[in-house]
VOKOLGU-695304 format. One record per residue (C-alpha): x, y, z; residue in one letter. Coordinates in pm, whole numbers, padded with zeros to 5 digits, always signed. Each point is the difference from the previous one (the first is absolute). Layout:
<recs>
XYZA
...
</recs>
This chain:
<recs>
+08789+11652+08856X
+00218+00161+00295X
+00096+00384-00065X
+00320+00047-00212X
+00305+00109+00241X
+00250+00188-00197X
+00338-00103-00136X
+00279+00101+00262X
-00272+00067+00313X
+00091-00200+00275X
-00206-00220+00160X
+00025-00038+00432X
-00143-00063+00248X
-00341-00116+00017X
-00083+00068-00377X
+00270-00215-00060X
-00110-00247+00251X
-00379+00043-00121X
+00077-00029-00361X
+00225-00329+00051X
-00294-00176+00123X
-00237+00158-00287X
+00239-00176-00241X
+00074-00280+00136X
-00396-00069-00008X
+00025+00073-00335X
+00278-00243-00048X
-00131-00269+00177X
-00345-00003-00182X
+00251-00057-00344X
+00048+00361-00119X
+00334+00013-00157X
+00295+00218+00148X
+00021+00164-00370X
-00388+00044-00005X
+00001+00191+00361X
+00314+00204-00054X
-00163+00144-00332X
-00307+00044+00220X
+00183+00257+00231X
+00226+00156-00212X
+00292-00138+00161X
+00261-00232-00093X
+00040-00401-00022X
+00298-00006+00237X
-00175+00222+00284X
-00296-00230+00010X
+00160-00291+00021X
+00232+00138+00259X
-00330+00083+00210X
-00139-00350-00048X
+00316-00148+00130X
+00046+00221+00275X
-00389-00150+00087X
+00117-00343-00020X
-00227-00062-00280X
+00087-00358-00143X
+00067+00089-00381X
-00121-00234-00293X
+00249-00109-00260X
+00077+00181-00321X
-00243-00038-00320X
-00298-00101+00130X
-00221-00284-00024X
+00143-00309-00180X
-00248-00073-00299X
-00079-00400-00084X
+00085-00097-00382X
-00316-00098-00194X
+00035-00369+00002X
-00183-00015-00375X
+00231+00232-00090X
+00317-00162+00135X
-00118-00310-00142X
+00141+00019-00364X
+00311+00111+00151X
+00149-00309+00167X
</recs>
């Protein structure tokens, strides 16, 4: 868990530059942007900003695509 930064402190500098990387690691390992903005305390729109501004390649919207149960699908056709 990375320490909460308060709503409306700015972030510069190197803590800015330090905490990009932090959550782009996070990212990258499959954390959610939602999941690691609630983490910190800060908002969905400022972590994503960070993770672009990092370059970080982000994954499409609603997550994993789940298979149909062939059995299930079977009575259906």
């Amino acid at each position: 868990m990375a320490e909460k930064i308060a709503r409306g402190a700015r972030v510069v500098g190197e803590r800015r530059t330090s905490l990009a990387a932090e959550l782009a690691k996070r990212y990258e390992s499959g954390e959610s942007v939602r999941s690691i903005a609630d983490d910190i305390g800060r908002s969905y729109g400022f972590v994503h900003g960070l993770l672009v501004q990092e370059n970080v390649p982000m994954r499409r919207r609603g997550g994993p695509v789940k298979k149909v149960d062939e059995r299930s699908s079977a009575g259906h056709r």
